[in-house]
N, C-alpha and C positions, 0 to 999 in steps of 0.2 A: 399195109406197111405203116407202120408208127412215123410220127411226125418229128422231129429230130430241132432244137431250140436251143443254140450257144447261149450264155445270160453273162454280159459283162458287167462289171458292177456287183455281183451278184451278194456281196456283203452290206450295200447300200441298201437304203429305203425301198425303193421301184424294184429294183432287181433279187432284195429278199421276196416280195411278195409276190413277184410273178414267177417264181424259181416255183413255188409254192400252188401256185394255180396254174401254173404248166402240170404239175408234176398232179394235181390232184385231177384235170382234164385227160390224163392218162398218156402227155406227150412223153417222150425222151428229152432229159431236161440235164444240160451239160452247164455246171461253172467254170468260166473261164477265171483264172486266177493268179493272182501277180507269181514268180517264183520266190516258194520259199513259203508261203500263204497257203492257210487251209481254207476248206470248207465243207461242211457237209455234203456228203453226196459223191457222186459223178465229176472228174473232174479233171479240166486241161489248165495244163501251165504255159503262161505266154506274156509277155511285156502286149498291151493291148497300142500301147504309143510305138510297138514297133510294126510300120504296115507287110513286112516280110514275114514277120512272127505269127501275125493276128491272122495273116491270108490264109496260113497254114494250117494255124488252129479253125479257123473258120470250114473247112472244106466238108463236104459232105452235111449240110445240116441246114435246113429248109429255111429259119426265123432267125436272127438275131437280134436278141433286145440289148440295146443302149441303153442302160442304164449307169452308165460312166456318169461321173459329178465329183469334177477338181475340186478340192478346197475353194471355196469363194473369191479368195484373194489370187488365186493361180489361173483363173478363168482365160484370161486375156492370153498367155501363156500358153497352154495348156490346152483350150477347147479346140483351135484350126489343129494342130496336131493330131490331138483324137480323132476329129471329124473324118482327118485324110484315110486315117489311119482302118478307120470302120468302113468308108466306104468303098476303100480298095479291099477288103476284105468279102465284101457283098460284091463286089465286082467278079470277084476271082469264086466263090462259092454260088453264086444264082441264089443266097437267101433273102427275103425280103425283112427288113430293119425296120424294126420297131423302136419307136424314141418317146419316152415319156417328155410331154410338151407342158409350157406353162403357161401363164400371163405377161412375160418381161416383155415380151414382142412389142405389145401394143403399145407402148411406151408409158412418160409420164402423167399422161391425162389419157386415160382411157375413155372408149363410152360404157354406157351403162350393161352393155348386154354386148359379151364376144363369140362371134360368130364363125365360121371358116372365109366370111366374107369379108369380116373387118378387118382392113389396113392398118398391115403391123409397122406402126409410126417411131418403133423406139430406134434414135437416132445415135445416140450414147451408152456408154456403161454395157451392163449386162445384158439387156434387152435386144439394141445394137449385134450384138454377140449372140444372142441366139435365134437372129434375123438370118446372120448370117449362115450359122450351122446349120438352120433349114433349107434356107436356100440351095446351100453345097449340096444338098442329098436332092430338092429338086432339079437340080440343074446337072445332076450325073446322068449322063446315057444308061438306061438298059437297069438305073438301079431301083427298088418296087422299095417305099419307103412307106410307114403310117406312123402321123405323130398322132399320138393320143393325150390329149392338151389338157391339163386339169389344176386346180388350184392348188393351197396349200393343204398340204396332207393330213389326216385323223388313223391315226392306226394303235394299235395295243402295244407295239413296243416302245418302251422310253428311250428315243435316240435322242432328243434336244434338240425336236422342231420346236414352231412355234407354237402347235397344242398342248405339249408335255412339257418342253423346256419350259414356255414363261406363263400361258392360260392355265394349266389346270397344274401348276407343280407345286403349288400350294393347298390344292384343295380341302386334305387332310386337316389343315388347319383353319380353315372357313374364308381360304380367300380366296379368287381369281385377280388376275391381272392381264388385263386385256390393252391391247395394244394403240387401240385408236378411237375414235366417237363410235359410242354403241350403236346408234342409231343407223351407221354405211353398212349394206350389203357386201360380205364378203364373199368369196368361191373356198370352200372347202374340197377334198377330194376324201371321201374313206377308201383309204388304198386296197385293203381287199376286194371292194366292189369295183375298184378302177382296175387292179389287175385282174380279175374275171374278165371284162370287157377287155383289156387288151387279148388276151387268149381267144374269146369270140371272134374279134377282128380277124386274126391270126388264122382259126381258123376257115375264116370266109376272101384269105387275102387276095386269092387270084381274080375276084369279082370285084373289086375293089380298083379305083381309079392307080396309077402307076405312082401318084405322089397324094399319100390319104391325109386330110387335114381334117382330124375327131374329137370337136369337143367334146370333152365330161362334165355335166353338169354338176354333178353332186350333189353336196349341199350350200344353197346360196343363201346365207342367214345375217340377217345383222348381228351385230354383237349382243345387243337384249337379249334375240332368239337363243344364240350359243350360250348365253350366260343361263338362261330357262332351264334350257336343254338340259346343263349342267348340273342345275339344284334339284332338276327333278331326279337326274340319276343317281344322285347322292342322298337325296332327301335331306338336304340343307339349305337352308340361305346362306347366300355367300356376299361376303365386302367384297365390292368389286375395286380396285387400284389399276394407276395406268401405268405402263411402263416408263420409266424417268429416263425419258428421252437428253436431258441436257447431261444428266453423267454418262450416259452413253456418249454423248455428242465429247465431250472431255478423253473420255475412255479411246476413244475414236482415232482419237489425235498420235495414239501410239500401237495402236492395234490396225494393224491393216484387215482381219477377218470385220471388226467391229464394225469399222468406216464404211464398208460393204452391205453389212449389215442395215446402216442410216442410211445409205443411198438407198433402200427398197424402199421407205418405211412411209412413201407417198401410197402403196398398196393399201393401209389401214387406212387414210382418209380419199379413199379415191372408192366411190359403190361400187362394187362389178362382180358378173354372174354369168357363169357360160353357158351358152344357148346349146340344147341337147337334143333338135330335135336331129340334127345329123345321125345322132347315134342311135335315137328312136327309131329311127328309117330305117336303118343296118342290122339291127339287130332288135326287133318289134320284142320278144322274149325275154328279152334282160330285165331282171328283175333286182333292183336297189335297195340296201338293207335301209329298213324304215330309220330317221334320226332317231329314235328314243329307244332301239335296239341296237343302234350302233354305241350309244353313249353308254349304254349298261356293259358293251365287250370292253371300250377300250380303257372305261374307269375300275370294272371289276375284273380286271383281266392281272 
């Protein structure tokens, strides 16, 4: 019997691409989606913030990935709502929830290497808040939860992260604009290969601890490395510029997504790299698209 995967989000980042490696893994791969809202494919209509709505669309269907992600600025708002909302969903369907995980946890001054070990310190803002959402899913009776924790994203499509939007959205013209001191190690995630590995997980859930904490290591590159990476996919040299953090900081003042925005922006000068061998354990087989094949899909894509 076919393995059956709700994908909330599923027009987002995480939940485009695992809709995508569900469906190529040969599960049964369902979009959950707002009313009134398309999407490719297979699909249930359901308010996801309503937990009557969501219980019902949830039923019958082994996996659900969380791939839900408020506006930036609505977080505060918005995320306990979600969170209730998903986990009375998995409550009432027996599927076990899958949640693409990040870095805010750890808070302001992280260390250099994050692990399922390290204490997630963030005490404010956003990190705070997805302390908490984790927690809620650990702390439900009965609910089988896996976060799969990974950096910021590399993929082919141009949504206006921060590889496309501000690194390489100049490229064509011989620039990048990189965010912080080239020299800090940052965590990258190429989200095809991160959602393959969510699906593996997925696959192997029932062996799996009741609340799974899985880092993705990716790619841990300094900025030099990413800018390398870059020219060599291009076969250019590139001027490299930084992002003008103080018209941001100005911009900020009226923009609530912006102000948001600056509050991450200790991430580019803070090194950090997630530790992979959890995942190495799990799943010995995975096999991660090389850096300089991943840079040729997502720049000549």
């Amino acid at each position: 019997m076919t393995d059956k995967v709700l994908i909330l989000g599923a027009n987002g980042r995480f939940g485009r691409a695992t809709h995508k490696a569900f469906s190529d893994a040969g599960w049964d791969v369902t979009a959950l989606v707002r009313p009134g809202k398309s999407h490719t494919g297979k699909t249930i209509e359901a308010d996801a913030s309503d937990p009557d709505a969501l219980a019902a669309a949830a039923k019958g269907f082994d996996v659900i990935v969380n791939a839900l992600n408020p506006p930036y600025h609505k977080w505060t708002e918005m995320l306990p709502v979600l969170t209730a909302s998903v986990i009375a969903a998995a409550r009432t369907s027996g599927a076990t929830v899958l949640i693409p995980g990040n870095v805010y946890n750890f808070g302001t001054n992280p260390p250099s290497l994050l692990s399922t070990e390290t204490p997630q310190a963030a005490a404010k803002g956003k990190g705070a808040l997805r302390v908490e959402m984790e927690r809620s899913f650990r702390d439900a009776p009965s609910i089988r939860t896996i976060i799969l924790r990974g950096g910021d994203f590399i993929e082919a499509e141009k949504t206006g992260n921060w590889f496309d939007g501000q690194i390489t959205n100049k490229v064509d013209k011989g620039v990048i604009t990189y965010p912080g001191p080239t020299d800090q190690i940052h965590a990258w995630a190429y989200l095809p290969d991160m959602a393959r590995a969510a699906v593996e997980l997925c696959e192997i859930r029932e062996t799996l601890p009741r609340f799974a904490d899985v880092p993705f290591a990716g790619f841990a590159l300094t900025g030099d490395e990413l800018i390398t990476a870059i020219e060599a996919a291009t076969d250019n040299t590139l001027k490299v510029k930084t992002i003008p953090w103080g018209i941001m900081s100005a911009v900020g003042l009226f923009s609530p997504v912006i102000r948001e925005v600056i509050a991450m922006r200790y991430l580019w000068n803070k090194p950090h790299q997630l530790d992979g061998r959890a995942l190495d354990t799990l799943l010995p087989d995975f096999k991660p698209t090389p850096l300089n094949v991943a840079m040729q899909q997502v720049l000549h894509s």
